[in-house]
C-alpha positions as CSV (number, residue, x, y, z in Angstrom):
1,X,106.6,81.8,90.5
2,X,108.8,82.5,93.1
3,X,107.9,85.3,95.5
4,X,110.4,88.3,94.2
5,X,112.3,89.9,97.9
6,X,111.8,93.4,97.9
7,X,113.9,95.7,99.6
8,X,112.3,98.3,101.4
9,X,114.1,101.8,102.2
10,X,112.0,103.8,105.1
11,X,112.6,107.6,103.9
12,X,112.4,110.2,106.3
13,X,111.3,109.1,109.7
14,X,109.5,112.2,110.5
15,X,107.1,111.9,107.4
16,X,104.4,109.5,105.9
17,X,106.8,107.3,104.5
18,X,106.5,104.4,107.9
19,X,103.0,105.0,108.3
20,X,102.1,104.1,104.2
21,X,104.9,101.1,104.5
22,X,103.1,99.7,108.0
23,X,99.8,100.1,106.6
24,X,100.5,98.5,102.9
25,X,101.9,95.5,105.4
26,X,99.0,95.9,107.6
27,X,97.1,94.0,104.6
28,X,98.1,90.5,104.9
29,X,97.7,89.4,101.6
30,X,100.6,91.3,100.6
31,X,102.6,89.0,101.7
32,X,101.1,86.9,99.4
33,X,102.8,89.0,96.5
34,X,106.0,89.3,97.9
35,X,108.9,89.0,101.0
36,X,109.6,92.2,102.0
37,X,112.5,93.4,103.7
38,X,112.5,97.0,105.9
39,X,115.5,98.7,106.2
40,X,114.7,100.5,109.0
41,X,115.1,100.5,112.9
42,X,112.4,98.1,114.6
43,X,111.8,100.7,117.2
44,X,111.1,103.3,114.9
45,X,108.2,100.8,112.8
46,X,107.0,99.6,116.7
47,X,106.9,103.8,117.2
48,X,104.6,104.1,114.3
49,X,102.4,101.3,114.8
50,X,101.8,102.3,118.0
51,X,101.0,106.2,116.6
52,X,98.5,104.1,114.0
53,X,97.0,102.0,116.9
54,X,97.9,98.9,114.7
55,X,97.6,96.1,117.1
56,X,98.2,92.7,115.0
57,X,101.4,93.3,112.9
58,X,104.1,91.5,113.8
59,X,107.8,92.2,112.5
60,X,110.6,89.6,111.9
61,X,114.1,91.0,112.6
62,X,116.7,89.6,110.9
63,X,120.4,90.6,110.4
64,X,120.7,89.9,106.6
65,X,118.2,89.9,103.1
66,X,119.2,86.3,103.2
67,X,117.8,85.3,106.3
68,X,114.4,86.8,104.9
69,X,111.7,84.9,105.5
70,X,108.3,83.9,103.3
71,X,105.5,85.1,105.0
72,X,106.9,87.6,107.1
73,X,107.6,91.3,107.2
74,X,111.2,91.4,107.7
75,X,112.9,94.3,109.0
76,X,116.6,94.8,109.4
77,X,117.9,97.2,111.9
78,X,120.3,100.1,109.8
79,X,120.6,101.6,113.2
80,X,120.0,100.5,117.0
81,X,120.5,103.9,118.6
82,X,117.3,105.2,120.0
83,X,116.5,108.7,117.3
84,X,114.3,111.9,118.1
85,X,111.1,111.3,115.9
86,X,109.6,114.5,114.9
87,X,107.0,114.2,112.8
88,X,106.6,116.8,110.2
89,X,110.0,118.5,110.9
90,X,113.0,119.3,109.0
91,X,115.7,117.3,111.0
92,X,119.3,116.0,110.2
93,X,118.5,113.0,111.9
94,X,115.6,112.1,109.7
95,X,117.9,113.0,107.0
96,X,121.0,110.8,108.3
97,X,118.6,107.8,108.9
98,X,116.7,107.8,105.9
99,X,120.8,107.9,103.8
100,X,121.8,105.2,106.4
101,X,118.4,103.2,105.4
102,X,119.2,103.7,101.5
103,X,122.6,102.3,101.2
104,X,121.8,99.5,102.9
105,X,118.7,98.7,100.7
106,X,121.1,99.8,97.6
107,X,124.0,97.6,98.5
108,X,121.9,94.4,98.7
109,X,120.0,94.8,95.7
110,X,123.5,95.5,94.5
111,X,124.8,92.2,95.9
112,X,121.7,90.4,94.4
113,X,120.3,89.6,98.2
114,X,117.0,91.5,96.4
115,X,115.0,91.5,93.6
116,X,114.2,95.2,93.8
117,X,113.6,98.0,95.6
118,X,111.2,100.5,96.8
119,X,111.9,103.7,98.5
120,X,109.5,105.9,100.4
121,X,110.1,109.7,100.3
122,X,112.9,111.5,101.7
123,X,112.7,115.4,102.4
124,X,115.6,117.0,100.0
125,X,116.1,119.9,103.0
126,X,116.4,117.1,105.7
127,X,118.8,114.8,103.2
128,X,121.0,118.1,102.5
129,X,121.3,118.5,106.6
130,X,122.6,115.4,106.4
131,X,124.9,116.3,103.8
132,X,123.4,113.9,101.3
133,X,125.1,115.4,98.3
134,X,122.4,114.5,95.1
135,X,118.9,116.3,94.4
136,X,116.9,113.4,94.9
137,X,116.9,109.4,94.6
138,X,117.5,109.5,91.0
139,X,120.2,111.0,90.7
140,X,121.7,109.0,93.7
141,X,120.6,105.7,92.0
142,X,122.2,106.5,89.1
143,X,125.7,107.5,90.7
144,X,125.6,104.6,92.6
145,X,124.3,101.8,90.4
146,X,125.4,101.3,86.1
147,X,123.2,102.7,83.9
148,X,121.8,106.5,83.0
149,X,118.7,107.3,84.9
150,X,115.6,107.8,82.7
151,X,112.6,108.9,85.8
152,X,109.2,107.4,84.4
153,X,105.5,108.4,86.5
154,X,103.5,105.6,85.9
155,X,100.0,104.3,86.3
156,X,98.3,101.3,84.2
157,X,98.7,102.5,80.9
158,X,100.0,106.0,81.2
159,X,103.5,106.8,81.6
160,X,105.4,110.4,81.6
161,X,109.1,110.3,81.4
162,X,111.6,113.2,81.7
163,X,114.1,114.3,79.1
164,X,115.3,116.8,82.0
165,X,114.1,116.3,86.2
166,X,115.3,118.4,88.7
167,X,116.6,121.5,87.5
168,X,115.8,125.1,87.3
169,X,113.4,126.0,84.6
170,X,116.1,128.9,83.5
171,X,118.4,126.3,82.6
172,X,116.2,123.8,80.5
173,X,116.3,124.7,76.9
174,X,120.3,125.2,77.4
175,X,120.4,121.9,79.1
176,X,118.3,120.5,75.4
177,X,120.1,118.9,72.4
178,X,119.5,116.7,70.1
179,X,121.7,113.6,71.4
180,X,119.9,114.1,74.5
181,X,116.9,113.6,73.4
182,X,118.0,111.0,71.1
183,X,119.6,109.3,74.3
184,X,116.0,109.6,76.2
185,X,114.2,108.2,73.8
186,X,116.3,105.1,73.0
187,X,116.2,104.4,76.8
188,X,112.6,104.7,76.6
189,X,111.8,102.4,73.9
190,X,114.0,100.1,75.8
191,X,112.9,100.3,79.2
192,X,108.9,99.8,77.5
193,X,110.2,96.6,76.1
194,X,112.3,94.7,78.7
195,X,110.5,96.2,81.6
196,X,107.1,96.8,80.5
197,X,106.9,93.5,77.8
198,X,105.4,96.2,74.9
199,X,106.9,94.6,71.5
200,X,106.3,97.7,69.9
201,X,106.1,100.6,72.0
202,X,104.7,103.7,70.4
203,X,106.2,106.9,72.1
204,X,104.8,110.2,72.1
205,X,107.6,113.4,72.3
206,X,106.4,116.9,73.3
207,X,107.2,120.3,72.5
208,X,109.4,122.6,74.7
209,X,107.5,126.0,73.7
210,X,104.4,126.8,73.6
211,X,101.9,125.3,71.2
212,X,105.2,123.5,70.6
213,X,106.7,126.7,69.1
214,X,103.4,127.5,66.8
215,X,106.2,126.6,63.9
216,X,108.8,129.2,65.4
217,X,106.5,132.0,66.1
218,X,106.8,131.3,70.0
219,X,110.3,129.2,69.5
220,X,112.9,127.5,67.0
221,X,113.8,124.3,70.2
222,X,111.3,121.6,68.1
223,X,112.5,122.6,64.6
224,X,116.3,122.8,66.0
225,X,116.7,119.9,67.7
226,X,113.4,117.5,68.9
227,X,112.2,117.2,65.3
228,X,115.2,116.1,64.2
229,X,116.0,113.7,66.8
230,X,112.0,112.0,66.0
231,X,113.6,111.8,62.8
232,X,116.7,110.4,63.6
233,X,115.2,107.7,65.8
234,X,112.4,106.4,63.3
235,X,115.4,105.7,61.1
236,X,116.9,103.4,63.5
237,X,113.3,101.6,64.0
238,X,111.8,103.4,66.9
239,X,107.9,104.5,66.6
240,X,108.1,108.2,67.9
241,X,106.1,110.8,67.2
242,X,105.7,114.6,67.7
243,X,106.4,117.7,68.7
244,X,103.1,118.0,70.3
245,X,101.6,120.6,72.0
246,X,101.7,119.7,76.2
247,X,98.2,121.3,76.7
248,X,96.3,120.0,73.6
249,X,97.9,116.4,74.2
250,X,96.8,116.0,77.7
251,X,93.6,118.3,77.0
252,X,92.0,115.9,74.3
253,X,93.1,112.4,75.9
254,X,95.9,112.2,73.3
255,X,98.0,110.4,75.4
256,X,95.6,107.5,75.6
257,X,96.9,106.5,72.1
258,X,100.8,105.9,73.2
259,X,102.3,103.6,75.1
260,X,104.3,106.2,76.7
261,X,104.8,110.1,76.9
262,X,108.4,111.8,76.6
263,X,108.4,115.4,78.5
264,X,110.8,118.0,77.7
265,X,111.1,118.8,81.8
266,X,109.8,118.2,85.0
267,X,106.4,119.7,85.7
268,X,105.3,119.6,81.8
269,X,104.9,115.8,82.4
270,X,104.1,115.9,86.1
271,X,101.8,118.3,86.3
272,X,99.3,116.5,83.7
273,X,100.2,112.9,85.5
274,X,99.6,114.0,88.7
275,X,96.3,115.4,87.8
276,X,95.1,112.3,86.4
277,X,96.4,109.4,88.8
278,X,97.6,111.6,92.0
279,X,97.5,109.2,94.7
280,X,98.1,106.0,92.7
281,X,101.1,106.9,90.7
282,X,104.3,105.3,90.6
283,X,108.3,106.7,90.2
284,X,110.2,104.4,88.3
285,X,113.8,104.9,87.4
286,X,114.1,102.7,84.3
287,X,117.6,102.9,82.2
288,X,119.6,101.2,85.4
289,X,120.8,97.4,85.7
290,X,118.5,97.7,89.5
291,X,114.7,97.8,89.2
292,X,113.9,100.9,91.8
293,X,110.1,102.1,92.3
294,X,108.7,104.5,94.6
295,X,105.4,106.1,95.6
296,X,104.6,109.4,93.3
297,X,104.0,111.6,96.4
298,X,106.2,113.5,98.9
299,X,107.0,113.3,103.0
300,X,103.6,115.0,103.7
301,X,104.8,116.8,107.0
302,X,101.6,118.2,107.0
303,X,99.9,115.5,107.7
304,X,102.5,112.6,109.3
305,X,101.8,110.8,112.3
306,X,97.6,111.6,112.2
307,X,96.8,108.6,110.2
308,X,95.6,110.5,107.3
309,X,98.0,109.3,104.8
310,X,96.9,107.0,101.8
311,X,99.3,104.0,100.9
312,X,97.6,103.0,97.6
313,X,101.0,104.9,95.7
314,X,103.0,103.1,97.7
315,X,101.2,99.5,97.2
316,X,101.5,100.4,93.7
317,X,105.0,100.9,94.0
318,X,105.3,97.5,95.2
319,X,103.3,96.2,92.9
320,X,105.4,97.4,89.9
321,X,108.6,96.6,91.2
322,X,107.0,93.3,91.6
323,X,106.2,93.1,87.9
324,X,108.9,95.2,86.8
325,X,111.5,92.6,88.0
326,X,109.5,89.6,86.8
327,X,109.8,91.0,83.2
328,X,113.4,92.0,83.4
329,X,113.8,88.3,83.9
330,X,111.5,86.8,81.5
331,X,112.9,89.5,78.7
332,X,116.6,88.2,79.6
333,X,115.3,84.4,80.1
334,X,113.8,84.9,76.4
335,X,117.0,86.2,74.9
336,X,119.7,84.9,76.4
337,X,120.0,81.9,73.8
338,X,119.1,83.7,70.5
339,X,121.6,83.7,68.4
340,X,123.8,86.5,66.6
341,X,123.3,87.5,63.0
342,X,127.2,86.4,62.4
343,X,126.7,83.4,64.0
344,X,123.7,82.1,62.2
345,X,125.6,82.9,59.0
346,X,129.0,80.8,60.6
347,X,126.5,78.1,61.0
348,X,125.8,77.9,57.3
């Protein structure tokens, strides 16, 4: 197979994010995987490698994705200005660089220069300095790419999505509905068959309440609207199950028996992922027409520029947008000539 480009944003400059990209490169048989393409400033990566003592890794600066070569770590300059690095720091630079580094990644992939990308973190204080006007990646993805977001933690077999992400826990139940959930878990059972290859993905759905609402002792949210939206969806053919219990589930290695695991909001799903892959996770935003990955860990100012930080998330990440894209292709190569219902019955 042909070795998939993948585009590369660089995240906040004062963080981890350079130091896990240089060292995932730093391993040459990467390169072996993929092409990958840094958008980034060469000065900045030269900064780092320097920081890391990294002596033999060579970049290859080019001025376009389709200049990119096999082989090579290609890095094209988003900015030639020479920036104030502060590692560990809040700063609107950081901020402005790591926005300036994401629309160019996002308009190739958009342009089909690349096959995917993967971003490393940005700091949301340093991005709103910088007036970057969205919560996080996700929600920028989705604005600026066709599709509806659907944020998935992933690693080998276990996968948490998000019915709700990044909102205040005194607005989730009101944010809850029915068609919401129904909407989530269609783009779920989707996303586990075109981008996963799972024929017949098998989907747990958790509670919001308490021992999902102990049959409305500590809630009515399951009997109002997730039960019926299980219901709904197994009528259209979709293998869902639930309300369960977020505590028991995770507790007693239910989740082992699903191909995936819908959460009602953010730390229900992360909290448990985290705490059994931390470190090798992997952010996907499935339900777009781009394939996006990320590592499942933060800017770690407490720790950037010491050469503490671990880049097995972010190979990960690489990884699955790797396979990710590779699947998106094969599920379209393996469709694209069956026919219609109606057409099959023309034929006759």
């Amino acid at each position: 197979m042909n070795k998939p480009k993948i585009g590369i944003s660089i995240g906040d400059i004062n963080g981890i994010g350079p130091e896990v990209v240089i060292k995932t490169f730093n391993d040459k048989r990467m390169l072996n995987q993929c092409t990958p393409i840094i958008y980034a400033s060469l000065k900045t990566l030269i900064h780092y490698k320097r920081v890391l003592n990294i002596d033999d890794l060579r970049f290859d600066k080019i001025s376009s994705a389709d200049q990119a070569k096999e082989g090579k770590i290609n890095v094209i300059n988003c900015w030639t200005e020479d920036v104030d690095i502060k590692m560990g720091e809040v700063t609107e630079t950081a901020g402005r660089m790591a926005h300036i580094s994401l629309d160019y990644c996002l308009n190739d992939i958009k342009e089909g220069k690349i096959d995917a990308m993967v971003t490393a973190p940005i700091h949301k204080k340093s991005m709103q300095l910088a007036s970057f006007p969205y919560p996080g990646h996700t929600e920028y993805l989705e604005k600026e790419s066709n599709g509806k977001a659907l944020m998935m933690l992933c690693h080998e077999s276990l996968r948490v999505a998000l019915v709700t992400t990044h909102i205040p826990v005194s607005e989730i139940a009101k944010s809850l509905d029915k068609k919401r959930i129904m909407a989530t878990i269609d783009r779920l059972h989707t996303s586990l068959k075109v981008d996963f290859g799972i024929e017949r993905p098998q989907i747990a759905v958790l509670g919001l309440n308490p021992h999902a609402g102990d049959q409305g002792v500590m809630g009515d949210d399951e009997a109002k609207y997730i039960v019926p939206a299980i219901k709904e969806v197994k009528r259209k053919g979709i293998f869902a199950f639930g309300p369960f219990a977020a505590d028991g589930f995770f507790g007693s290695s239910g989740y082992t028996k699903y191909d995936a695991i819908l959460a009602m909001y953010h730390d229900q799903g992360l909290v448990a992922f985290k705490s059994l892959s931390f470190g090798k996770g992997v952010n996907f935003s499935a339900g777009l027409d781009i394939v996006r990955t990320s590592p499942d860990h933060g800017t770690g100012f407490d720790i950037a520029g010491q050469n503490k930080a671990n880049e097995e998330s972010f190979r990960n990440a690489i990884y699955s947008a790797i396979d990710i894209s590779r699947n998106r292709t094969q599920y379209q190569e393996d469709h694209k000539n069956q026919l219609k219902p109606s057409s099959k019955r023309s034929e006759r």
